[in-house]
N, C-alpha and C positions, 0 to 999 in steps of 0.2 A: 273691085275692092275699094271699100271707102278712104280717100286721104286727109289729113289734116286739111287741107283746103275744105274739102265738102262740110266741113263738121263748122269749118270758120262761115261758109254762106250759109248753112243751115239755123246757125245758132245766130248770127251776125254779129260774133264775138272774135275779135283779133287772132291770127295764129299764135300771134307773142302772149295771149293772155290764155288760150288755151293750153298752149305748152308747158306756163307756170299751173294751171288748172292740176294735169295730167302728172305735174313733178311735185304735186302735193303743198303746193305754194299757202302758205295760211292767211297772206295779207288778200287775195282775192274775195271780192265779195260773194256772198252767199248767195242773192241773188243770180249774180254772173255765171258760179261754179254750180248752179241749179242748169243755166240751161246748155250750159258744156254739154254739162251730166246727159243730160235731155237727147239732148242731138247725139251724141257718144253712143246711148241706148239703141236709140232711133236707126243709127245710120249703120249699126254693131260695129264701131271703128275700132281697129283694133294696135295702137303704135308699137314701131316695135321695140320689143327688151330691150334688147342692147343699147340702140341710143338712149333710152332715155336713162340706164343705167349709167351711162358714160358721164350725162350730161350734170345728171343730179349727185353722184356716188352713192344711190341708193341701189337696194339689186328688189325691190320691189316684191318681194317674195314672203309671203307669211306662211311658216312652217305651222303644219298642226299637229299631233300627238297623239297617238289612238294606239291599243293592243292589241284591235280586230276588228279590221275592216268589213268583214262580214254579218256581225252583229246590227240588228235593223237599228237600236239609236246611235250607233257610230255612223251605218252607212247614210240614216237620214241626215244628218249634223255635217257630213262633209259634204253631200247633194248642197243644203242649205249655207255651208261656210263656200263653196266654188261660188254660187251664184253670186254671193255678197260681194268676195273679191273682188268678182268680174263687173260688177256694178259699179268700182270706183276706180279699174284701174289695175288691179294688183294682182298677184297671181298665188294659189295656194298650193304646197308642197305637202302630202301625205305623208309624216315617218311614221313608221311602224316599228313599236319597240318591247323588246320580250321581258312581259310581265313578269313570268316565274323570276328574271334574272333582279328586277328590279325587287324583286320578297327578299331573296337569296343574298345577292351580292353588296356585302359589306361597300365595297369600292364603286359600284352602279352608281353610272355618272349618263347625260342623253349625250348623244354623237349627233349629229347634224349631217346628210350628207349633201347640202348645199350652203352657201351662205345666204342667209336671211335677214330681216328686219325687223320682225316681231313673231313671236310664238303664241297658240292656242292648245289649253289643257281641257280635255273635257272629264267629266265624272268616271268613276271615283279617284283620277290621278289628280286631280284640281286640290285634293287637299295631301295627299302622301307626302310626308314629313322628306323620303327620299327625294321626293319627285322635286317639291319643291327648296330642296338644297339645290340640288342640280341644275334647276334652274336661276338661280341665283348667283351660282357658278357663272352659268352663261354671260349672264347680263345683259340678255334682250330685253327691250318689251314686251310684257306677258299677258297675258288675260288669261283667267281660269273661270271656266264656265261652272256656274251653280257651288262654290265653293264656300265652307261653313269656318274652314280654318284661318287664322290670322296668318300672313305669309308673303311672300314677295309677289307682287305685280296686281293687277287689275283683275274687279269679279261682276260678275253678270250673276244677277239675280234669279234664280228662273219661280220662283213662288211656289217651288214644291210643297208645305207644308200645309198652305193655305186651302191649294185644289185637293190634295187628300182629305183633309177636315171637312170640305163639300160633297166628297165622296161618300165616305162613312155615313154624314147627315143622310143622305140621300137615302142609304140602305137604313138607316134607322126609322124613315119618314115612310116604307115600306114593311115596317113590321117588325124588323132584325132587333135583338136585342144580346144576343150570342153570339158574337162577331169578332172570329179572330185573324190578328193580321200574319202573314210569312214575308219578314222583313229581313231589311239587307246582311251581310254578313256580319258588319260590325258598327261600333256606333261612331267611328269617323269618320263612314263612307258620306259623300253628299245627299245620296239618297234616305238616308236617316231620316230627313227633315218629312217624307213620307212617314216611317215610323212615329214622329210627333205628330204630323197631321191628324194622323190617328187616333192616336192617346187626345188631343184638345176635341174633338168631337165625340169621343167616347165620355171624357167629363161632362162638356158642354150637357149632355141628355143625362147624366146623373148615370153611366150606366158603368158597372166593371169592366175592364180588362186584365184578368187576371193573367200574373207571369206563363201560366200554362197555355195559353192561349195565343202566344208569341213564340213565332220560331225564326230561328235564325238562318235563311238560305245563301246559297248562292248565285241568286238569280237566273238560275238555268232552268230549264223545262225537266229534268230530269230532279234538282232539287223541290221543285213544286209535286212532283209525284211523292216523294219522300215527305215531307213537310205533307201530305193530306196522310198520309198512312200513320204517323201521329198525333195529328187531331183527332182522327176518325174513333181512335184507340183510349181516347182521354172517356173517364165515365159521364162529363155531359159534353153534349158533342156541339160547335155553333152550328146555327144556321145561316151564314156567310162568312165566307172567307176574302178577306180581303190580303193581293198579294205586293208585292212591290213592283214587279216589270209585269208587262204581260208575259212575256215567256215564264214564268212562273206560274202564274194565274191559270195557263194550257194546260201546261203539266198538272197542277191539282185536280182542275177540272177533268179531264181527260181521263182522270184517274175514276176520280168519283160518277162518271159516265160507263166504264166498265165494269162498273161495280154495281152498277143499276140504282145509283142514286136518280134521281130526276133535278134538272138544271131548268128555271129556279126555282119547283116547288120545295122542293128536298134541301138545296142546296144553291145562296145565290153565291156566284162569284164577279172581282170586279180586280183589273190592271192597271196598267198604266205605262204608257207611251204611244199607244196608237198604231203598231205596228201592222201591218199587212195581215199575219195571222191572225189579229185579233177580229178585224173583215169578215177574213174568211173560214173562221172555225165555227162549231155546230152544238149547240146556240151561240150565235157571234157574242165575240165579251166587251160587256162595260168597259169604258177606260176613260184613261185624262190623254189629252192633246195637246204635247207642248208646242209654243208656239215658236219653231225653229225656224225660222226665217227672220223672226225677229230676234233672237237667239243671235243668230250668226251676224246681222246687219249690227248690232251691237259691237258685238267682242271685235267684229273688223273695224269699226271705226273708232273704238278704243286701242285698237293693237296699235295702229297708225297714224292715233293721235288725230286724229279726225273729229269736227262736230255735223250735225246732221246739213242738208243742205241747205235750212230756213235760217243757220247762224246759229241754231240753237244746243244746248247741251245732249250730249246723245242721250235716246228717250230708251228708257228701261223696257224689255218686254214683258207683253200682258201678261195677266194670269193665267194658267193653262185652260184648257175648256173640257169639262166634263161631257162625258158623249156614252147615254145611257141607250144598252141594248139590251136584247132577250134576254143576256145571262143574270139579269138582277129583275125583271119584273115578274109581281105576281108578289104577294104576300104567303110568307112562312110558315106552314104545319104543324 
């Protein structure tokens, strides 16, 4: 197992200045704390908590905040928030907190069960009026991921509305002109800014979207079944549907596959997040790619007050990447 020593001949950077490196020291050159960093990676050094807790009074720990862990962009967002941690040092606490109670409970306040350093919210709790009392209660450092509301602590941009609007264009530049979206449940969710992506590409080509054409899900796979059973039913019917997650976008689809639609002459559909089913379901679906590594390499060096290692301000992440499959090519009937 590698020690401090190895990481000091490696890097041929002092144990005294890697120690401040390691303790979050901000007067260290950027330079310097590049090839800590470097060697750190390299050598997978790993010090341990405790001292360095003692040494700094920090407990090094960034707590994150999720509903369900098993949902593919919570589980990919924490993959993505572990590895950032462990890249500078830090270590990431999973709590898991019960949504119903936070709708329900007047008094709904977040519990902690460790003590921590800085907190991360991801979507749709980044903007909940509760959420963010509570947090503020706290008084950690915050980062809320993709967050539209004005509010306590720091936000990470993710350019949701921009990669929808390339979406849409996309299915418009294929023929669509009937194009309706199944968006988030309500309009304070962060994923909203998909529902606008929408609407500015739908303008953008001069074309309607009229209110019926817009349903309001709950992002589940079983909502996207429901949300296709009422468009199907409207007297003119699109030809794409554009959804908010992909597990919505399955569910529609899915629907309108056993119903002997055809996927995409019949019917193109397109998602969004990238998720594993979207791979492997049949015709695989369209979607956007956010870019969650750069995501999480973010909100961790904002949580911890951190600049990048060039000395620079932490750099915002990309645009999402649009990632065109079966379920959109082919021109509409």
């Amino acid at each position: 197992m590698a020690t401090i020593k190895d990481v000091s001949e490696k890097s041929g950077i002092s144990v005294k200045t890697i120690s401040r490196v390691l303790n979050g020291v901000e007067t260290v050159r950027p330079n310097v704390r590049a090839k800590v960093e470097a060697a750190i990676r390299e050598l997978n050094y790993r010090p341990a908590l405790a001292a360095r807790q003692l040494v700094s009074g920090k407990t090094y720990i960034i707590v994150i905040l999720v509903p369900d862990v098993a949902a593919w962009y919570y589980s990919r967002m924490l993959l993505a928030m572990a590895q950032a941690c462990r890249a500078v040092g830090w270590h990431l606490v999973v709590e898991v907190f019960d949504r119903q109670a936070l709708e329900v409970d007047a008094d709904w306040a977040i519990s902690l069960s460790c003590n921590a350093d800085a907190v991360i919210v991801l979507p749709p709790w980044s903007d909940h009026p509760k959420m963010l009392r509570s947090l503020e209660r706290l008084g950690l450092p915050t980062v809320r991921i993709a967050a539209q509301a004005r509010g306590f602590g720091k936000v990470v941009d993710v350019h949701q509305r921009a990669a929808m609007a390339e979406l849409v264009a996309h299915l418009i530049a294929q023929g669509h002109e009937r194009i309706a979206m199944i968006a988030p449940p309500a309009a304070h969710f962060a994923s909203e800014q998909r529902h606008l992506g929408y609407r500015d590409a739908m303008a953008a080509a001069g074309l309607e979207a009229p209110p019926a054409y817009l349903f309001r899900s709950a992002m589940t796979f079983e909502s996207g079944q429901e949300a296709f059973g009422h468009l199907m039913a409207l007297p003119q019917r699109p030809t794409a549907i554009v959804a908010v997650n992909d597990a919505t976008a399955l569910g529609a689809m899915t629907a309108a596959l056993r119903l002997g639609f055809r996927v995409p002459q019949d019917l193109a559909f397109t998602g969004f997040d990238n998720s594993s089913e979207s791979r492997s379901a049949f015709p695989p679906l369209t979607t956007v790619e956010p870019p969650f590594e750069q995501i999480a390499r973010a909100a961790v060096l904002m949580a911890i007050d951190r600049e990048e290692a060039s000395g620079d301000p932490v750099r915002p992440p990309d645009s999402p990447r649009i990632i065109l499959r079966e379920s959109t090519e082919g021109a509409p009937v």
